[in-house]
Structures are given as structure tokens and as C-alpha cells.
C-alpha positions as CSV (number, residue, x, y, z in Angstrom):
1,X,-14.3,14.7,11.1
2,X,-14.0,10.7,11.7
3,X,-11.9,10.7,8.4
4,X,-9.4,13.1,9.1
5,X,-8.9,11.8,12.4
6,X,-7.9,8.5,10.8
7,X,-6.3,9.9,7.7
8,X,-4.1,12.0,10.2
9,X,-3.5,9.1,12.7
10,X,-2.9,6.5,10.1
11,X,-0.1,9.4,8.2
12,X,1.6,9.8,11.9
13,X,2.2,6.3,12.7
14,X,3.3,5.8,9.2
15,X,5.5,8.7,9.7
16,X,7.0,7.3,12.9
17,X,7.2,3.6,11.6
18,X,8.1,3.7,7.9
19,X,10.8,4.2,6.0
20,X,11.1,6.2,2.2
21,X,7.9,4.3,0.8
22,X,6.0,5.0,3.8
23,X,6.8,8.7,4.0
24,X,6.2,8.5,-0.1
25,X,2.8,7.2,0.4
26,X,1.8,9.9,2.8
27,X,3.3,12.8,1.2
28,X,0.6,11.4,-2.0
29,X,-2.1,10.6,0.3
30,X,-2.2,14.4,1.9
31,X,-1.4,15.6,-1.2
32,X,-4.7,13.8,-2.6
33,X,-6.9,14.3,0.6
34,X,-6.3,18.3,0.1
35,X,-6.9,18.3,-3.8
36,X,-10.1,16.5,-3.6
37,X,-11.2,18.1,-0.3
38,X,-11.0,21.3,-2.4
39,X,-13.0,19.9,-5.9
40,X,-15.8,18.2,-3.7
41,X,-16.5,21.5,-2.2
42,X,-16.3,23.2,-5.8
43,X,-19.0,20.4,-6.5
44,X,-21.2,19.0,-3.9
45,X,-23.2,17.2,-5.9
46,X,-22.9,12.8,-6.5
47,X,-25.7,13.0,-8.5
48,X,-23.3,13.3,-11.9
49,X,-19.5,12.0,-12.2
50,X,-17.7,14.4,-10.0
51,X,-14.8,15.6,-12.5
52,X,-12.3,17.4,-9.8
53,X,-12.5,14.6,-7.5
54,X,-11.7,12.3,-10.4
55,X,-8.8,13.9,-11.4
56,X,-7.5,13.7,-8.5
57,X,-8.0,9.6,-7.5
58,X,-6.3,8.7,-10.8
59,X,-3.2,10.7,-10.2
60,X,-3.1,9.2,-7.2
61,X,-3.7,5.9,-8.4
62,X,-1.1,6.7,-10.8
63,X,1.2,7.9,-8.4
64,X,0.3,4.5,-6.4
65,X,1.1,2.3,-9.4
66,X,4.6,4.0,-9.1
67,X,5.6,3.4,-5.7
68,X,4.3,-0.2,-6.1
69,X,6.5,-0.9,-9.0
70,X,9.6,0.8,-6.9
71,X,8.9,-0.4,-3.8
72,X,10.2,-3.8,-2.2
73,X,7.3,-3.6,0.4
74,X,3.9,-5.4,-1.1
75,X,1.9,-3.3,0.6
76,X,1.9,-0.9,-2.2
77,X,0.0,-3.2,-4.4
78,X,-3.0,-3.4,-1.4
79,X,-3.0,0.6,-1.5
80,X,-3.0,0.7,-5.5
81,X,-5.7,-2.1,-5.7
82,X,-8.0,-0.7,-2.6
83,X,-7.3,2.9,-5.0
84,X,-8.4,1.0,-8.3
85,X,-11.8,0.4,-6.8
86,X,-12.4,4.9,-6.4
87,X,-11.0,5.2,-10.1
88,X,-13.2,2.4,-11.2
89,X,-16.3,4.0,-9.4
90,X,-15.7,6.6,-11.0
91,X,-15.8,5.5,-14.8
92,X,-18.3,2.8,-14.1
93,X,-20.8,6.1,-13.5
94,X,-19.7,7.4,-16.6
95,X,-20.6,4.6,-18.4
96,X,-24.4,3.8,-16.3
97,X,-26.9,6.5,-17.0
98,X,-29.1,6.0,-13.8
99,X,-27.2,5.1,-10.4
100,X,-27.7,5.8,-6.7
101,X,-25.0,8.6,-5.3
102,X,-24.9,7.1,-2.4
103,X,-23.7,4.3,-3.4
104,X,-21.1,6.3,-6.0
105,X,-20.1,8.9,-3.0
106,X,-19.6,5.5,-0.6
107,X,-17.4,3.3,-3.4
108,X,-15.1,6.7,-4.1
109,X,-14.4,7.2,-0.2
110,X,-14.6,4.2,1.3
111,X,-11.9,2.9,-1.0
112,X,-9.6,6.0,0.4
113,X,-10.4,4.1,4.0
114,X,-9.1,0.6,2.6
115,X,-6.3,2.4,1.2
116,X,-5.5,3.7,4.5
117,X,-5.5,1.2,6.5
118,X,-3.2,-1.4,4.0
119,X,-0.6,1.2,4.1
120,X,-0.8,1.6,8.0
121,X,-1.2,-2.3,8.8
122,X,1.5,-2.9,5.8
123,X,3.9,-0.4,7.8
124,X,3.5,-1.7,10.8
125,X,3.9,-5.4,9.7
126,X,7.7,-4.3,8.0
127,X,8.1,-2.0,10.8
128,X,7.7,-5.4,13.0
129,X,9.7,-7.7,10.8
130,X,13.0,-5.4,10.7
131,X,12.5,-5.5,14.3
132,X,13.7,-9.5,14.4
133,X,16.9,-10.1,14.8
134,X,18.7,-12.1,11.7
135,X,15.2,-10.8,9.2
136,X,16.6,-7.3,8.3
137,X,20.1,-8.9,6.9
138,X,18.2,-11.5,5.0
139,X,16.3,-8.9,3.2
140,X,19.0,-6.2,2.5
């Protein structure tokens, strides 16, 4: 429940804040957060790679890579990078034949939290700078 409450008040203040990229971001990150909501509960288990879930962090790390590469903003590139790390936790338990799920379950969701807040923190900071008087003509 402590995750969606953050996912949902990080998306609503990025909502309110942000401009195109922001409301991009968010559109992917619910998007993600549904998809692999849905394949954990097909598959419990962190004991073996969890395919579904998977799937779904390198589309999104794909879609990530995207936005970075359109985007202006550099907080794109935190919320790509922070989303490398669940994609890499991922194939790095592929490749190891013995490893703690704990510690697999922890690296693939705790990189979603990382990836939260850089957006959120990285909308707010541009939210703040078009604020200043003189700033937002300089960068258009």
C-alpha cells in the first residue's frame, strides 16, 4: 500500500507540475505499474527469474531510453539509469544459478522507487526554474 501511495502522489504532482515529458513519463510509469502488478500476481514466486515482470521493466526501460533521447529535461537519463538497475537485476539472475530473492525482489522494486522519485524531484526542479524570471526565455 506504501508504494502506491507514493507512485500515485509522485504521478499527481508530476501531473500538476510538468509539462509533455512529465505527463509522458507518467502515462509509462502507470502503464508499467498495472502490467507488472498483474504478472507478479500470475507468479508470486522470486525464487526463479520472474518472466512477466521482466517483460514489462524493459519496455519500460525502453520506453525510458526514448523520452531521454527526446527530452530537453535531464531528468530522463536519472529515470532510465535508476530503470537500468530492475532490467539489470533481472538478467544478472539469469545468468547466477543460486541467489537470495530477497535480494532479486528488493533490486527490481526498489529501482521503480529511485525512478520515482528522479522524475518527481527532476519535475519540480524545472517546474522551479521556469518559475524565474529571465530563465524560461533563455531556454526556449
Amino acid at each position: 500500500m506504501l508504494f502506491w501511495f507514493l507512485m500515485l502522489t509522485c504521478c499527481a504532482a508530476v501531473m500538476v507540475l510538468g509539462r509533455s515529458d512529465g505527463r509522458i513519463a507518467v502515462g509509462m510509469i502507470l502503464i508499467a505499474v498495472l502490467l507488472t502488478d498483474i504478472a507478479q500476481h500470475a507468479n508470486m514466486s522470486w525464487r526463479s527469474v520472474n518472466l512477466g515482470v521482466m517483460f514489462f521493466d524493459v519496455l519500460l526501460f525502453i520506453g525510458l531510453l526514448c523520452l531521454m533521447l527526446k527530452s530537453a529535461c535531464s531528468w530522463p537519463i536519472w529515470m532510465a539509469a535508476s530503470q537500468s538497475l530492475a532490467v539489470e537485476g533481472h538478467f544478472a539472475t539469469l545468468l547466477i544459478s543460486q541467489f537470495d530473492p530477497k535480494i532479486y525482489a528488493a533490486v527490481t522494486a526498489g529501482s521503480s522507487l529511485i525512478c520515482l522519485f528522479c522524475m518527481t524531484v527532476g519535475v519540480c526542479l524545472d517546474h522551479r526554474a521556469h518559475k524565474k524570471p529571465g530563465l524560461a526565455q533563455r531556454r526556449s
